[in-house]
MARZALUM-327091 format. One record per atom (N, C-alpha, C, CB): x, y, z. Coordinates in steps of 0.2 Angstrom, whole numbers, padded with zeros to 4 digits, always signed. Each point is the difference from the previous one (the first is absolute). Glycine has a CB too. Layout:
BEGIN
XYZ;...
***
This chain:
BEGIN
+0004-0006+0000;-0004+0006+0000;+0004+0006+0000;-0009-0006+0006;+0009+0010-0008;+0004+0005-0003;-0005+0006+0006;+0003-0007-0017;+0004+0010+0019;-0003+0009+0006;+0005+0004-0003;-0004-0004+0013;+0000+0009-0010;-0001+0007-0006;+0004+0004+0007;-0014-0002-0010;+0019+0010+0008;-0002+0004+0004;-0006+0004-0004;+0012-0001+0005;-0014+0004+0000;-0005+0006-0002;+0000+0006+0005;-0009-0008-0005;+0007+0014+0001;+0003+0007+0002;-0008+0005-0002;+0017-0002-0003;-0019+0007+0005;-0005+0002-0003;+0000+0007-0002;-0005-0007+0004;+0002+0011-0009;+0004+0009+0000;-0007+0002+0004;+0008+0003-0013;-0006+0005+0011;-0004+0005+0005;-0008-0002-0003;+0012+0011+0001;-0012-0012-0006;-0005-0001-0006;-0007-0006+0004;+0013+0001-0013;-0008-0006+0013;-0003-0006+0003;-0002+0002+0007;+0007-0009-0006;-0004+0011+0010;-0004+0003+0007;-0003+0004+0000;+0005-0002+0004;-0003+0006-0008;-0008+0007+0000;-0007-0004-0003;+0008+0013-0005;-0007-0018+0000;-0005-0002-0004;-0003-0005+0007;+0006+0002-0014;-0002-0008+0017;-0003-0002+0004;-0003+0001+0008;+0005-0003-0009;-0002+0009+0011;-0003+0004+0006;-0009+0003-0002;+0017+0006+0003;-0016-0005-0009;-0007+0003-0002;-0003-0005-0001;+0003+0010-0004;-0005-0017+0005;-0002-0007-0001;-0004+0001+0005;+0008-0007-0005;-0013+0003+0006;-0006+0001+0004;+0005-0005+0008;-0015+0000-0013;+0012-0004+0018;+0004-0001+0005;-0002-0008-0001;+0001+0012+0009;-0005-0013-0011;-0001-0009-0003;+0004-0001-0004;-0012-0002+0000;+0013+0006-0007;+0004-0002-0004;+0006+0000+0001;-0008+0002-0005;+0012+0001+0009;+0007-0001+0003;+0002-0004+0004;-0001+0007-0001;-0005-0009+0007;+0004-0005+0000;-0001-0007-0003;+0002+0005+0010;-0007-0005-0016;+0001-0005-0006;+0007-0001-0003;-0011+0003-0003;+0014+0004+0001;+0006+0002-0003;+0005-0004+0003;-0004+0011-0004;+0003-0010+0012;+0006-0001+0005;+0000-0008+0000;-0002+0011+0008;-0005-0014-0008;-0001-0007+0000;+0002-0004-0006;-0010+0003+0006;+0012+0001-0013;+0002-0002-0005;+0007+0000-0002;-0011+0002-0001;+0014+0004+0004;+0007+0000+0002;+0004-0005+0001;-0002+0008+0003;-0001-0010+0005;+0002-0005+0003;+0001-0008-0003;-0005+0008+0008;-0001-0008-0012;+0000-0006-0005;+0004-0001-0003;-0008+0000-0001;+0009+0007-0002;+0007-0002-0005;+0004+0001+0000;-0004-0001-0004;+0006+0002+0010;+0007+0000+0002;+0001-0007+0001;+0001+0011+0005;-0004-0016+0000;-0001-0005+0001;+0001-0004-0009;-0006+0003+0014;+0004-0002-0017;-0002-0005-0005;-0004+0006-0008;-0004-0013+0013;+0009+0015-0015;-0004+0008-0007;-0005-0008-0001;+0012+0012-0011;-0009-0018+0007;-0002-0002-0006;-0008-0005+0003;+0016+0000-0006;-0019+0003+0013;-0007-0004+0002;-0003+0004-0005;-0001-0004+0014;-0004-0002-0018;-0006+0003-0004;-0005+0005+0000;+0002-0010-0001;-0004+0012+0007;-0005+0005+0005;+0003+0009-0003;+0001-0012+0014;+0006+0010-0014;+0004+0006+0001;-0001+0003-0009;+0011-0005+0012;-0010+0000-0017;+0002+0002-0004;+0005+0005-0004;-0009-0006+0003;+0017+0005+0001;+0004+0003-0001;+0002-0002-0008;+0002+0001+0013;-0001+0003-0018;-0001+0001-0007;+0004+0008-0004;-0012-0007+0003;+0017+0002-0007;+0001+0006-0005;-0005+0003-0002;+0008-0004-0002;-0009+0012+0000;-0005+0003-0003;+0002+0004-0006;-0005+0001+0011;+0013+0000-0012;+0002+0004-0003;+0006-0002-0006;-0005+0006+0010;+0004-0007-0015;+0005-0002-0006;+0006-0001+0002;-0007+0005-0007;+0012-0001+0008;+0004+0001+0001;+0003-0007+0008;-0003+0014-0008;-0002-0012+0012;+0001-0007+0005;+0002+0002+0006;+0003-0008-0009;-0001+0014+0010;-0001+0002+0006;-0005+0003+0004;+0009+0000-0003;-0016+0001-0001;-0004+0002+0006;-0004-0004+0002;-0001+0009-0003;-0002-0010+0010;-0005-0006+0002;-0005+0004+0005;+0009-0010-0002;-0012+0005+0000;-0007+0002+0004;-0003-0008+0006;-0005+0011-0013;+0002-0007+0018;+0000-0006+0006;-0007+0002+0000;+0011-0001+0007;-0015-0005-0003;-0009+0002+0001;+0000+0001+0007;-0006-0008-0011;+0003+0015+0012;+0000+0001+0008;-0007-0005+0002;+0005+0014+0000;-0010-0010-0004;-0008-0007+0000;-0002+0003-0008;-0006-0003+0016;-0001+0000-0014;-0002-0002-0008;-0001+0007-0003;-0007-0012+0003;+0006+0019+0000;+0000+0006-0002;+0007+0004+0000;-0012-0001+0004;+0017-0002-0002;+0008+0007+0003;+0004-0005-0004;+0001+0007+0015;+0004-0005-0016;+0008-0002-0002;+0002+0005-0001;+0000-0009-0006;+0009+0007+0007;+0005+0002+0001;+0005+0000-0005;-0003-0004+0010;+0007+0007-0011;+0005+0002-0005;+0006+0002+0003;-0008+0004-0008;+0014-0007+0004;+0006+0000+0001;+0006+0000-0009;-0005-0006+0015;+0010+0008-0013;+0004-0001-0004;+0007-0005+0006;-0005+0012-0011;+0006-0016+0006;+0004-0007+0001;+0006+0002-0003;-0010-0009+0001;+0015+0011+0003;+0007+0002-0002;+0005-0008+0007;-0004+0018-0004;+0008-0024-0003;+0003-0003+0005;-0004-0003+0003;+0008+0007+0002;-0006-0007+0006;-0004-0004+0005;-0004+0005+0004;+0009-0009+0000;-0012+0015-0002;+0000+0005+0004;-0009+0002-0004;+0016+0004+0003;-0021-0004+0000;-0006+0006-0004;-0001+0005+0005;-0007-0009-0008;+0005+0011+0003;-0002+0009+0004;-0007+0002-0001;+0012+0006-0003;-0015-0006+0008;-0007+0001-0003;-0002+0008+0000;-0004-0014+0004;-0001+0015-0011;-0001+0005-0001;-0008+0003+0002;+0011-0003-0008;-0013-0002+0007;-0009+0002+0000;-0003-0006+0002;+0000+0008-0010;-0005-0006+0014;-0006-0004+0003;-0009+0003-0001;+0011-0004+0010;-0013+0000-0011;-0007+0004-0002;-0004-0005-0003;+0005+0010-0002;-0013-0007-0001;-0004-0005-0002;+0001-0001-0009;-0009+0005+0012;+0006-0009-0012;+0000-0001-0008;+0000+0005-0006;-0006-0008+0005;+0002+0012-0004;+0001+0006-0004;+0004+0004+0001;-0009-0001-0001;+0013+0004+0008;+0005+0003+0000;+0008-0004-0004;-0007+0006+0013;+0005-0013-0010;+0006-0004-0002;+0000+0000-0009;-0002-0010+0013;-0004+0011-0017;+0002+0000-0007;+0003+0006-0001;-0009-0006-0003;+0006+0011+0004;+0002+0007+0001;+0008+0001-0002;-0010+0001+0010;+0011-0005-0003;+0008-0001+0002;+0003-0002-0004;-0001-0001+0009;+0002-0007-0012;+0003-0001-0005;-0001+0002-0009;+0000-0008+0010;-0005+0011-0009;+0001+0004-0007;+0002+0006-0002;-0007-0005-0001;+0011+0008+0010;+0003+0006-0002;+0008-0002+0000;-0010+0008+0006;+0011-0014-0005;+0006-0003+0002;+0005+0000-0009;-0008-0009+0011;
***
C-alpha cells in the first residue's frame, strides 16, 4: 500500500473552514482513511487530470477533494461540492 505525504495551501483552508460543521468532520473522517489505506474503494482516490498529477478524493457522495501529486507528496488545493469541484477543474 503505497502513503502519501500531504500538505494543504491557504486556498484549501479557507475553502474548508467555510464548509458547514457535518461536512468537516466527513472531510476529517475521510482523511484519516486515506492515509490509512488512499486505494479503499469508498474514497475513490483518482487521477482527474491528463497530465497525471491532479487527483481528486470523495469526501461523501456530494464533496471531493483535489490535490496535485508531486513525488510522494500531494498538496491539496480545493474541497467543495460537486459543482464548485467542476468549476475548479475547468479553470485548471
Amino acid at each position: 500500500m503505497k502513503q502519501y505525504r500531504s500538505r494543504i495551501t491557504p486556498n484549501f483552508l479557507s475553502l474548508y473552514r467555510a464548509l458547514p460543521a457535518e461536512t468537516r468532520a466527513r472531510a476529517r473522517r475521510a482523511y484519516r482513511r486515506w492515509r490509512e489505506n488512499p486505494d479503499l474503494p469508498g474514497l475513490r482516490f483518482k487521477r482527474v487530470w491528463a497530465d497525471g498529477r491532479i487527483y481528486s478524493v470523495r469526501i461523501d457522495a456530494r464533496h471531493r477533494a483535489v490535490g496535485e501529486m508531486l513525488g510522494d507528496e500531494i498538496t491539496w488545493d480545493f474541497i467543495g461540492d460537486h459543482e464548485a469541484y467542476a468549476r475548479y477543474l475547468a479553470g485548471l
